[in-house]
N, C-alpha and C positions, 0 to 999 in steps of 0.2 A: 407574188409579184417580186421579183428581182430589181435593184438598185441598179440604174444604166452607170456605166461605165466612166470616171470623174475624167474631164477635159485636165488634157495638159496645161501645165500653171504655163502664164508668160513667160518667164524668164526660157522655160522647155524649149518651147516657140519659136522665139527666138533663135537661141542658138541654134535650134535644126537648120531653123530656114538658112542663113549665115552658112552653118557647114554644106549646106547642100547648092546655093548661089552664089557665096562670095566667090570671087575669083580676082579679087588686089592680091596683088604681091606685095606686103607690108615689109619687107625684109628691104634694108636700108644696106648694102652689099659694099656699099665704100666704108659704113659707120662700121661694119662688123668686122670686116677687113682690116681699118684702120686699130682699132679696139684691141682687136686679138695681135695686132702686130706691138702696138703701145705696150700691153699686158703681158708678153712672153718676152717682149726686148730682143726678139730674134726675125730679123729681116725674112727670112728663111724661112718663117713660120707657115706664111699662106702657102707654102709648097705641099705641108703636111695634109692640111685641110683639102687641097686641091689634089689630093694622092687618096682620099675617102671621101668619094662625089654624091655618095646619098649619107651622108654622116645627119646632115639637114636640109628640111624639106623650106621650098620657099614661102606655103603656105602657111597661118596660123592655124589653129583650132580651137572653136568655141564653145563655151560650156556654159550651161544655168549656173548661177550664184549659188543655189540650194542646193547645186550638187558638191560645190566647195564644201558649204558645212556639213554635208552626210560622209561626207568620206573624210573629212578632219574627226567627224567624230566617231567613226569608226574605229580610227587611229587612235585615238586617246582609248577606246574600250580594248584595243588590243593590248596598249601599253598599260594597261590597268588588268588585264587577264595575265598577262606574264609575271606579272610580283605575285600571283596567287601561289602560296605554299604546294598547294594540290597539281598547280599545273605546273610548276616548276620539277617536283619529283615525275609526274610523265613524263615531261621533255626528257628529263636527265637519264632516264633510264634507257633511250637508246640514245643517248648523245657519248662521244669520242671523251674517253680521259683526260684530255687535253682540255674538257670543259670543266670538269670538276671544281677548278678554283675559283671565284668571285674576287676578283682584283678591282672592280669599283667600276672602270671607264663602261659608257653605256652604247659606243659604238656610232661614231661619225656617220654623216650618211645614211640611216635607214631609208631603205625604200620600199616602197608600200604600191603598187600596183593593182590598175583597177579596170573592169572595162563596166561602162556608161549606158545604161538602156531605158526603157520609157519611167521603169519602177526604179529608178536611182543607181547609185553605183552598187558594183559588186566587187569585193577585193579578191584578186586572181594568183597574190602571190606578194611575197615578202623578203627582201634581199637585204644581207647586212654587207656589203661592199658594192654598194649600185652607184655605177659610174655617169658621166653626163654632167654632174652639176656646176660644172665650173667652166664649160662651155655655154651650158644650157642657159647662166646666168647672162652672158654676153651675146647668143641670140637673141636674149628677150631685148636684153636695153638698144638692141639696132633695129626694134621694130617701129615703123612709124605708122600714125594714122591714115588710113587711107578712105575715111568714113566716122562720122559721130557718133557711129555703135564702136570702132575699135580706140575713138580719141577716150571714150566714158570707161573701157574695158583697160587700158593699160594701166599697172600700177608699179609707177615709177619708182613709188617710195620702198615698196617693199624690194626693189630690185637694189634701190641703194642703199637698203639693211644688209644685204645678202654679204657682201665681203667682209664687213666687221663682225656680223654673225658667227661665220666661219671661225676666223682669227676666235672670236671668246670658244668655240666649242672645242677648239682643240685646247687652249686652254683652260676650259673644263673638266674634260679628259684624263690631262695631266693631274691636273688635281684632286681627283677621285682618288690615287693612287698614291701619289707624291704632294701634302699637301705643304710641305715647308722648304722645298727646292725651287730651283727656277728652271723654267723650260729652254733649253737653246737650239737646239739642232733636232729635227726633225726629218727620217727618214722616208719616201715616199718609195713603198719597196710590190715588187710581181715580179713575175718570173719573165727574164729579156724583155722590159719594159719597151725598149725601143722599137721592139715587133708587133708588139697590142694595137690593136685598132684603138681602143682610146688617147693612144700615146699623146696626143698635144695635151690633153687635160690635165695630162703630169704634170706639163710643163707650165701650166695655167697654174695651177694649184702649186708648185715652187715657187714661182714667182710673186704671187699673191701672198705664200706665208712670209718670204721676205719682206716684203714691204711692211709686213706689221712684227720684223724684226728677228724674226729666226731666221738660222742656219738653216737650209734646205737641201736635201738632194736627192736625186733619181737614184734606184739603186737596183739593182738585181738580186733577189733573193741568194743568188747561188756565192756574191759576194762578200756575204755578211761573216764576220767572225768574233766566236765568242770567246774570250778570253780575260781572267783573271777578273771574271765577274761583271764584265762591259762588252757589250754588243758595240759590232765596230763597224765601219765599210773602210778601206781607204784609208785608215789609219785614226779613223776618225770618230769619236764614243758614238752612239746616237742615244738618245735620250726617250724619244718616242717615234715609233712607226707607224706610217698609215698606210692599212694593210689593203693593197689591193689584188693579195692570191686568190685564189679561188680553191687551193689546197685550206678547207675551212677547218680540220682537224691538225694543221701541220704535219700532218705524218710522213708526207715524202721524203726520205734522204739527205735532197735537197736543204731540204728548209730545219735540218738540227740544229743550226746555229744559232738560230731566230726563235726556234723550238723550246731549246734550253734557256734560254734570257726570259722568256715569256714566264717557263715556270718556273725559276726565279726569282721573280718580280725584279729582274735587273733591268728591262724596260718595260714604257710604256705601249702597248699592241692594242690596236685599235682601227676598224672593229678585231674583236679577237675571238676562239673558239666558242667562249660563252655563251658572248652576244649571239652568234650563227647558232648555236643548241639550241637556246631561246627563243628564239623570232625567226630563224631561214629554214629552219629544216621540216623540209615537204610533210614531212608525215606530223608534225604540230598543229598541221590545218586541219586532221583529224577531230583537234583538238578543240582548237579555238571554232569550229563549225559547230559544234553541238554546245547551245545553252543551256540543256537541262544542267549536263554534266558542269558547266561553268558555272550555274547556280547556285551548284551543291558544294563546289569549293570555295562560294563564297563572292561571287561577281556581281555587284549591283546591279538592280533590275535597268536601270535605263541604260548600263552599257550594254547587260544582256541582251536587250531588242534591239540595239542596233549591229547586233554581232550577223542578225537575220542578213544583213549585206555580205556575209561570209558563206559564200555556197559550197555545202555540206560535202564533207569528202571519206575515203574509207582506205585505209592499207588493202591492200590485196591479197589475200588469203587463200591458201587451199581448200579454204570453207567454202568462200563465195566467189573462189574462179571462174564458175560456170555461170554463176548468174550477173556477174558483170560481164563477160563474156556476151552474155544473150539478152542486155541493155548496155551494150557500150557505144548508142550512138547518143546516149543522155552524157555522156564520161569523157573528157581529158583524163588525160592519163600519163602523170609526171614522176620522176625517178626523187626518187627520198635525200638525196644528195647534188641533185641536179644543178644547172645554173642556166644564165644565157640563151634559153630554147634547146637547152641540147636535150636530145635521145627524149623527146616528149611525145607525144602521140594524140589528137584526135580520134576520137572511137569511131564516126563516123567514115573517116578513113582509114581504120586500123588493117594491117594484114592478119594474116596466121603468122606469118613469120615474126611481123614482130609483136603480135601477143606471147609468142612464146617467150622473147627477148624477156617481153614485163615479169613473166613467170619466175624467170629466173632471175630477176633482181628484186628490189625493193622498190616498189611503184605505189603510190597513192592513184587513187582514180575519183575524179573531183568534177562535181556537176559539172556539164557543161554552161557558161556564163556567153552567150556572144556579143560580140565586140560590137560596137558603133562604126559610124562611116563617115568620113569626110570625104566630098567631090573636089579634084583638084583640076590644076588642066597641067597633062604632061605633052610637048609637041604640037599642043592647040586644040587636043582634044581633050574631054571631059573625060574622067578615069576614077572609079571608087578604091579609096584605099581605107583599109579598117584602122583604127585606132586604137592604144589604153593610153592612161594615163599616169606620171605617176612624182607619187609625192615622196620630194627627199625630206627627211625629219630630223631630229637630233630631241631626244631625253621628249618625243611626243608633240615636239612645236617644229611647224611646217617652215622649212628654208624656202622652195620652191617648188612649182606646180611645171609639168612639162607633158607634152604630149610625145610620142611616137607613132607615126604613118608607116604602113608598112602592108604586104599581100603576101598571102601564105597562110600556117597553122601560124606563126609567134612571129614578133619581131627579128629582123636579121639585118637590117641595115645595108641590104641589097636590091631594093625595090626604087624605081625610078619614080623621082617626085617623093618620095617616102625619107624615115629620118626623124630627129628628130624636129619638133614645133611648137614655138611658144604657145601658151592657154592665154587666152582672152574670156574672161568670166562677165557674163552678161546680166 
């Protein structure tokens, strides 16, 4: 006789029902409007916003409580498998020279990606420069009640920890490295920032470090200069950069400037190569998937069962070409250096052509985990869009929770009614 099948807890319940019926528009569009115009100090601002029409969705999306803490504590078992001696020499040995140093900072911003199903969350991926959270903070605080499931669900308090949080972590940062100087200028550096689709959150995130007292600026990698021991833009020292290239090795040409100050330690870079060997780089999740092996280097048995939330993944080999090949509709299938959804692959939609593409790079191929669905209404009709979610961190303690709406294999921030959306936790 066989055990039936355990009933979803309430909280589960709940949010399903909510994702699948709610259809308020909590999104307060004068508050967020007004908000983001206050916080940039640039009239000009909603131009930006209104130039990236699916940047956010006007929907919420709602989640059980008990999935807040499986995936916080996920988070803490990863950040507890990466100080493992054992797992740090794996990473390191295919990580970029440029990681080799340990300068102290633990990397602004981690983000920690998940997608949501009957049996809890499953982590789908790990970013050391994951962008969003300084908009994402001010979606949330323009949302209003539109029901006494989302008046119990918003948490105001944590949204106005969220900028002094900030302010201490870069301050943090700083101090891991430089523990008896003072921080003053703060460089906020990517390549032609003014082109990035994220570009207002630049402008959010200078204006915010301002306010609690630094020098800030937007900068273009390609305008940095290193000189007599000081990284400069504009004439101007910078003390620490917050890194949002996606050149995660620095090697491009481009970025020598920024390259040589780093190893140095004539600034502070943050996140910096390290941190990305560490915790981003696709083929680590080889890693962190298998518990035996995190056993044996020493991982405590109750982070190791909750690592089960990390579906198992495998570098792609000439060994086992053919038989990932001949189950790749169980298989994502992500590039070892990848970012953003690029050049990623579903196996169920794979070609020949571009299995071949995977052949010849470096590709992990990672259980398939499928994504959850929120019903929205786009044009008046009902329209499913899938979800993940995802948690920005700093040193393993959660800044914010956000969701992304979105149709396709990955997020792209081109899906109508899609974008990003506050979590309401039930």
């Amino acid at each position: 006789m066989t055990d039936a099948p355990m009933a979803p807890a309430p909280d589960r319940l709940a949010a399903a029902a909510l994702n699948r019926e709610c259809f308020c528009v909590t999104l307060n569009q004068v508050a967020l409007s007004e908000a983001l115009r206050n916080a940039s100090g640039d009239a000009a601002f909603a131009d930006l916003i209104a130039q990236r029409p699916h940047l956010y969705s006007h929907a919420p999306v709602f989640l059980p409580k008990s999935d807040a803490g499986a995936m916080q504590a996920i988070v803490a078992a990863l950040e507890a498998a990466a100080q493992l001696s054992g797992y740090q020499a794996a990473a390191m040995a295919w990580a970029p020279e440029t990681a080799a140093r340990d300068f102290g900072p633990r990397g602004v911003f981690m983000g920690y990606d998940f997608h949501l199903g009957d049996d809890g969350p499953k982590l789908i991926e790990i970013n050391t420069n994951a962008g969003g959270a300084f908009f994402n903070a001010f979606l949330a605080g323009a949302q209003i009640a539109c029901c006494a499931e989302v008046e119990r669900a918003l948490a105001r308090e944590a949204l106005a920890a969220f900028e002094p949080s900030v302010a201490a972590m870069f301050e943090a940062e700083w101090r891991t490295q430089r523990r008896s100087e003072q921080l003053r200028t703060i460089a906020i550096v990517d390549d032609a920032p003014e082109q990035q689709y994220l570009y207002p959150e630049f402008i959010l995130a200078k204006t915010l470090l301002e306010r609690h007292g630094y020098e800030a600026l937007i900068v273009d990698a390609r305008e940095l200069r290193y000189e007599r021991g000081v990284l400069q833009a504009a004439g101007r020292g910078i003390d620490l950069v917050y890194n949002r290239l996606v050149d995660f090795a620095l090697a491009a040409p481009e970025h020598a400037a920024l390259r040589a100050a780093y190893l140095d330690g004539a600034v502070v870079l943050t996140p910096n190569p390290r941190n990305h060997a560490l915790h981003a780089d696709k083929r680590n999740l080889t890693l962190l998937s298998d518990q035996a092996v995190l056993r044996e280097w020493g991982l405590a048995e109750d982070h190791a069962r909750v690592l089960s939330g990390v579906p198992r993944a495998k570098r792609i080999t000439e060994a086992n070409a053919s038989e990932l090949w001949s189950e790749r509709k169980r298989y994502f299938f992500k590039p070892a250096g990848g970012h953003g959804g690029k050049a990623v692959y579903r196996g169920d939609k794979l070609t020949k052509g571009a299995w071949a593409a995977i052949l010849s790079g470096d590709y992990i191929a990672q259980e398939f985990a499928p994504p959850s669905e929120r019903t929205i209404l786009v044009g008046g009709e009902r329209v499913q869009r899938k979800l993940d979610v995802r948690l920005y961190t700093y040193a393993g303690e959660v800044l914010l929770a956000v969701a992304r709406l979105y149709q396709g294999q990955t997020t792209n921030f081109r899906t109508p009614g899609g974008g990003f959306a506050p979590v309401f936790f039930v």
